[in-house]
C-alpha positions in Angstrom: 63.3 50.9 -42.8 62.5 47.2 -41.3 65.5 47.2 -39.4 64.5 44.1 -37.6 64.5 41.9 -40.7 67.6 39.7 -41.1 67.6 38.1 -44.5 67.4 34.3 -43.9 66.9 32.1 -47.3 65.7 32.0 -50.6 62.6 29.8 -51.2 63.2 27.7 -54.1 60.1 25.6 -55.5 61.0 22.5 -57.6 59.6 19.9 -59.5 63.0 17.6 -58.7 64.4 17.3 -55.2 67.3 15.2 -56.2 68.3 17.4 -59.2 68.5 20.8 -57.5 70.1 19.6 -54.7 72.7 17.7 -57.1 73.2 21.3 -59.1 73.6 22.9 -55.7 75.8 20.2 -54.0 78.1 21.0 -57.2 78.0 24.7 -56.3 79.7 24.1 -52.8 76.2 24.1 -51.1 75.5 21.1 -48.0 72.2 19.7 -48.5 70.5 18.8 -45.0 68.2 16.2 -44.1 64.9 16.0 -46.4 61.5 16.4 -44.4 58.0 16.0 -45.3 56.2 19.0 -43.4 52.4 17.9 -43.5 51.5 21.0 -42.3 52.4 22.6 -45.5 52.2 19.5 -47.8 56.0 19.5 -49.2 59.2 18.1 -49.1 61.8 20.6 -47.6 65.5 20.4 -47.6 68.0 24.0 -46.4 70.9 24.1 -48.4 73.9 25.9 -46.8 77.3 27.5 -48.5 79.8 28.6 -46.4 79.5 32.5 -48.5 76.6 31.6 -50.4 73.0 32.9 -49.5 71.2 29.7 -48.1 68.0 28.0 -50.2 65.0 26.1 -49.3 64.4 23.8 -51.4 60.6 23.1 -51.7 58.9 20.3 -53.7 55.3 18.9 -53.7 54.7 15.4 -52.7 53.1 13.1 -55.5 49.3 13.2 -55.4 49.3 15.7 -52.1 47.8 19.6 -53.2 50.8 21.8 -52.1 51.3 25.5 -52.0 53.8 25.2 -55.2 51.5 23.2 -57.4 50.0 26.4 -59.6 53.8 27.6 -59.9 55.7 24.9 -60.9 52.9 23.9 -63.7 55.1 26.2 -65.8 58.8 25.9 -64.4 60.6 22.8 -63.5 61.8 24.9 -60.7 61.6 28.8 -59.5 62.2 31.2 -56.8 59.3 30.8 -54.7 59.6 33.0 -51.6 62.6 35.2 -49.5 62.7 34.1 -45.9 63.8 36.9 -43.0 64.3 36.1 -39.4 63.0 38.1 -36.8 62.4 38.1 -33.5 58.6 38.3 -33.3 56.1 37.4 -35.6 53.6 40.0 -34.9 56.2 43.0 -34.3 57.3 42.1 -37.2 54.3 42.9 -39.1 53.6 45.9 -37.0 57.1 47.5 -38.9 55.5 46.2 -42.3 53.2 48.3 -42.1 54.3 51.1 -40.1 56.9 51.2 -42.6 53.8 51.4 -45.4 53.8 48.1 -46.5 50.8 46.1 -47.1 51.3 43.0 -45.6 48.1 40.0 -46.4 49.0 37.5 -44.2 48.8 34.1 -46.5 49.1 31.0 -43.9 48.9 31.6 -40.2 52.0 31.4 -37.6 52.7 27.8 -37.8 55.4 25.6 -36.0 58.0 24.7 -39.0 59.9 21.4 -39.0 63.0 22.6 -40.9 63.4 25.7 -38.8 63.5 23.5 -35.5 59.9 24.2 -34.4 60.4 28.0 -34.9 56.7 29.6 -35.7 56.8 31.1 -39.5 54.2 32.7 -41.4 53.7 33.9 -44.8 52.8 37.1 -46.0 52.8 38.6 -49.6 53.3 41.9 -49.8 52.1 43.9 -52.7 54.9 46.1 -53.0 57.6 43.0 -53.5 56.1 39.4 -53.4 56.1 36.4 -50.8 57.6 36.3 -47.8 58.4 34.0 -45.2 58.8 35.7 -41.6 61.1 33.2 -39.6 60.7 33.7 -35.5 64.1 33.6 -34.2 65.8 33.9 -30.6 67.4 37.1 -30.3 70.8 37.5 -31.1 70.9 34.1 -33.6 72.3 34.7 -37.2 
């Protein structure tokens, strides 16, 4: 059981910013502020719904290699990754695989502008895809 795991987002990759977040914004969702995090090479934006799961909405920047590229050659826009909050990184990964889990770490914990600064890291996990591990403060969510 990965009891410390506190589902957080769904990581949506798209070829158009301005047209999921208009489908969104129609579905009751608040689009916050667009960033460029160069440390990942895309354009981020968290979409919030007052009973709605949140979204991250993720598109490459023209001309800049991006994690998304290979995926959205064949979508205009897909579910890229499930975020979960926890409160450590590395504990985190500990229950991955204590719970038996194989967890191959994909990007190092990294400083992430949407999330305030909070250190994420991905990980895909053969038994169920990508996944985003958000550090959080205790007791937030």
């Amino acid at each position: 059981m990965l009891a410390s795991f506190r589902f957080h987002h769904f990581g949506l990759a798209t070829r158009n910013m301005a047209q999921s977040a208009a489908f969104l914004t129609a579905g009751g969702y608040r689009i916050g502020e667009w960033v460029f995090d160069p440390e990942q090479s895309v354009t981020l934006a968290f979409a919030e719904h007052p009973s709605m799961p949140s979204v991250e909405l993720i598109a490459a920047k023209d001309g800049v290699p991006s994690p998304v590229d290979n995926l959205l050659k064949s979508a205009a826009a897909a579910v890229y990754h499930l975020g979960y909050g926890c409160v450590s990184l590395e504990a985190a990964v500990e229950e991955l695989k204590t719970g038996g889990f194989r967890a191959m770490r994909v990007s190092p914990p990294k400083p992430a502008i949407l999330f305030g600064g909070a250190r994420v890291a991905f990980y895909f996990i053969r038994e169920f895809g990508l996944v985003e591990l958000i550090e959080e403060e205790a007791g937030q969510g």
